[in-house]
N, C-alpha and C positions, 0 to 999 in steps of 0.2 A: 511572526510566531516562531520561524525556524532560520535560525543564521548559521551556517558551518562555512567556516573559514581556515586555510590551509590544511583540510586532513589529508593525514598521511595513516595507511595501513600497510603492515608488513608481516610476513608470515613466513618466519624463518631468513631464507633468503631471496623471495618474492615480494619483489614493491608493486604491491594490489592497487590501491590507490594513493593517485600521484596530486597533492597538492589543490584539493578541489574545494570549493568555492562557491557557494550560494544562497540565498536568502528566501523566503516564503513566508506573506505579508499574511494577514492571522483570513481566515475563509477562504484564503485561495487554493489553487492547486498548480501544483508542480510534479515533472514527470520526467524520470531518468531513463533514456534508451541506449542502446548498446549491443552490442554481440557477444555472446556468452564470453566469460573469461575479461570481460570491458572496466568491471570494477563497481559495477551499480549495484546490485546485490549488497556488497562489502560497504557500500554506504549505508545504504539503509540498515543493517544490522548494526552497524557503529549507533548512529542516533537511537537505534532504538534499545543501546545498552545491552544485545545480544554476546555483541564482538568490544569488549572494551579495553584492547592492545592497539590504541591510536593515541595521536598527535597531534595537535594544531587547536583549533578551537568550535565547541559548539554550547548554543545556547537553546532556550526555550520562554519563549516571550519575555525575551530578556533576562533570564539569568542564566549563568553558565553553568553548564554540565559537567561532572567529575567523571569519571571512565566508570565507578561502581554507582548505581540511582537509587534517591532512596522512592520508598513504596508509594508516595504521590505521583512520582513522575509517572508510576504503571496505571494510574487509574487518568492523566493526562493527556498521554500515549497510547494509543493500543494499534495491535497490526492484524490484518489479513493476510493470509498466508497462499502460494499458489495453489496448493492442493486441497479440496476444504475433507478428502477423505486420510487423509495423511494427520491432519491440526484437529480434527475430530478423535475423541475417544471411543472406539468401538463398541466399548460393554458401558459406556455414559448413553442414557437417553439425552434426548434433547433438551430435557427438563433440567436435567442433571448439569447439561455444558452449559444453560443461559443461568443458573441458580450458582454455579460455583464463583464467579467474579462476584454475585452481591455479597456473598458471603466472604469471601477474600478480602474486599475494602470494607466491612460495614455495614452494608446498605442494606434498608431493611423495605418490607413491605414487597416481598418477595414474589408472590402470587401475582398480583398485578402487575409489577414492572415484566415478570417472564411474557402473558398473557399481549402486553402492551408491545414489549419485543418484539414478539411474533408477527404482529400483526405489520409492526410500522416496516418489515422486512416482506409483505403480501405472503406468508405462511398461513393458513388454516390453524386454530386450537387443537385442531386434531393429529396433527406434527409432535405435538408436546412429549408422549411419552412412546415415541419411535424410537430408535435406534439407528445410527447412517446409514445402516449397509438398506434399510430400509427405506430413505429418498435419492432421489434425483442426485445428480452432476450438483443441477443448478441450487434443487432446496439443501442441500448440505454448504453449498456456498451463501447463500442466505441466512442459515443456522450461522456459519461463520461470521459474517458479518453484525448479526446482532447479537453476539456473544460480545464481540467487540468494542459494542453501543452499551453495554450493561454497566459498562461502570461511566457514562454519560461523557466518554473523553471529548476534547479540543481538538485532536490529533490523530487523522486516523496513515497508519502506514500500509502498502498496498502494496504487496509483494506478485506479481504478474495473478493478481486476481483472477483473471477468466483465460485464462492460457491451459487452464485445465479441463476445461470447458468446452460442447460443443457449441460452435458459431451460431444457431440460431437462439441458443442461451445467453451467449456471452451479451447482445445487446441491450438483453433483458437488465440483466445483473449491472453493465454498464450503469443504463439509466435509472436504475434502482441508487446508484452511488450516486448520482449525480443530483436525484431528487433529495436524497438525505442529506445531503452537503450542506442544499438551500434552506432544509426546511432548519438544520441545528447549528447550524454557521460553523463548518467543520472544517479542516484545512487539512488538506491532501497533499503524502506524500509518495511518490508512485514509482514502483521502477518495473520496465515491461522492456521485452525486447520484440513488440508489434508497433510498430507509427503509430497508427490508425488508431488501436486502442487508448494510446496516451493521448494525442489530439482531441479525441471523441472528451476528454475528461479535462485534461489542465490546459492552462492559457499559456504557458513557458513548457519549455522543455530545456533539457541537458543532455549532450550529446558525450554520450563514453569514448572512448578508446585509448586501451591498451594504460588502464589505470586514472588517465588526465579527463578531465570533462573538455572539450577540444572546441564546445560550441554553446551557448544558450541562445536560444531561439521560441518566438511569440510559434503557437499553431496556426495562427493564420499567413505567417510570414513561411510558415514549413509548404503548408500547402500549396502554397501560390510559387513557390521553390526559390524563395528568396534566401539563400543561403550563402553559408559564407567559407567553412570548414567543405573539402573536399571529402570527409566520410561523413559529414550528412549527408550531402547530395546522394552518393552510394544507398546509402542508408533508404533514402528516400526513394530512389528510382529501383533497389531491389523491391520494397515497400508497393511499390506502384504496380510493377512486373507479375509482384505476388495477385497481388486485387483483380489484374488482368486475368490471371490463368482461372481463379475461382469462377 
């Protein structure tokens, strides 16, 4: 579903990311870690047509992508954002955030799909004409997420989803992605700078640093610390150290 092969990002005189390299089979998931400044971020905005001052090649179930997308790709594509108070519209009800994508592409029958939204994200109907500063951490990340879902994408991108979140939400929200995944055969692109949280989600992972992806690796090969890159290990044993202290 997603092939990106030799991207190169540069920003003036910063080479952001150096040459990276991956592929994601259509329902799977895949998950970029790294340490701030690593370069994962700066991919996922690349593919998702945010950042389109790159190099090299990407495609989308097989066709190639131009640096400008036309208006299909946004209804194929859609992201999650870290902050869902940030990507939320303050003076938009919630009615208003899942109603503006059907109307963006077309889609009609409005009322039910919002209704349907809500629910398939465990929202109450009575969410609908809130406001965010009115829910939760976590229900305003659910409003995000089935804003996402409104225009029926392929592809969803996952920008440190629950990083903004507290920890007894964040597993919630996890397995909420993880149920949708299976239930609409969705293919996840994820970039996090927690282990734990990309493990919990994708079966590969891509390890940053310093621009280059320097490592891919299975999660079950991360956790058993079958590694091979000297900043996974790093990576993984701050990872571990973290899980100890909590």
């Amino acid at each position: 579903m997603i092939e990106i092969e030799a991207l190169h990002v540069r920003f003036d005189d910063v080479h952001a990311v150096r040459g990276v390299s991956f592929a994601v089979a259509r329902g799977a998931s895949f998950g970029i870690v790294g340490e701030s400044g690593s370069g994962k971020s700066t991919v996922l905005r690349a593919f998702s047509g945010l950042n389109p001052d790159w190099t090299g090649r990407m495609s989308l179930a097989g066709t190639p992508l131009a640096p400008r997308r036309e208006k299909q790709f946004f209804r194929r594509v859609q992201m999650v954002f870290q902050d869902p108070y940030g990507s939320l519209h303050p003076r938009q009800t919630v009615d208003r955030a899942l109603s503006e994508p059907l109307l963006v592409h077309g889609i009609g029958d409005i009322e039910t799909r919002v209704l349907r939204g809500l629910a398939e994200v465990a929202l109450p109907a009575s969410v609908r004409f809130r406001y965010p500063h009115q829910l939760s951490g976590g229900q305003r990340q659910r409003v995000a997420i089935a804003r996402a879902l409104m225009a029926e994408p392929e592809v969803m991108l996952l920008d440190e989803p629950t990083s903004a979140l507290d920890v007894s939400v964040q597993a919630e929200v996890l397995n909420l992605l993880v149920d949708l995944q299976q239930r609409r055969g969705l293919t996840y692109l994820m970039v996090s700078h927690n282990l734990a949280v990309v493990a919990h989600l994708c079966a590969m992972i891509g390890v940053m640093q310093e621009g280059e992806m320097v490592e891919q690796i299975s999660a079950d090969d991360l956790r058993l610390g079958r590694t091979v890159h000297p900043h996974t290990a790093a990576l993984r044993a701050l990872s571990t150290e973290l899980e100890e202290v909590q």
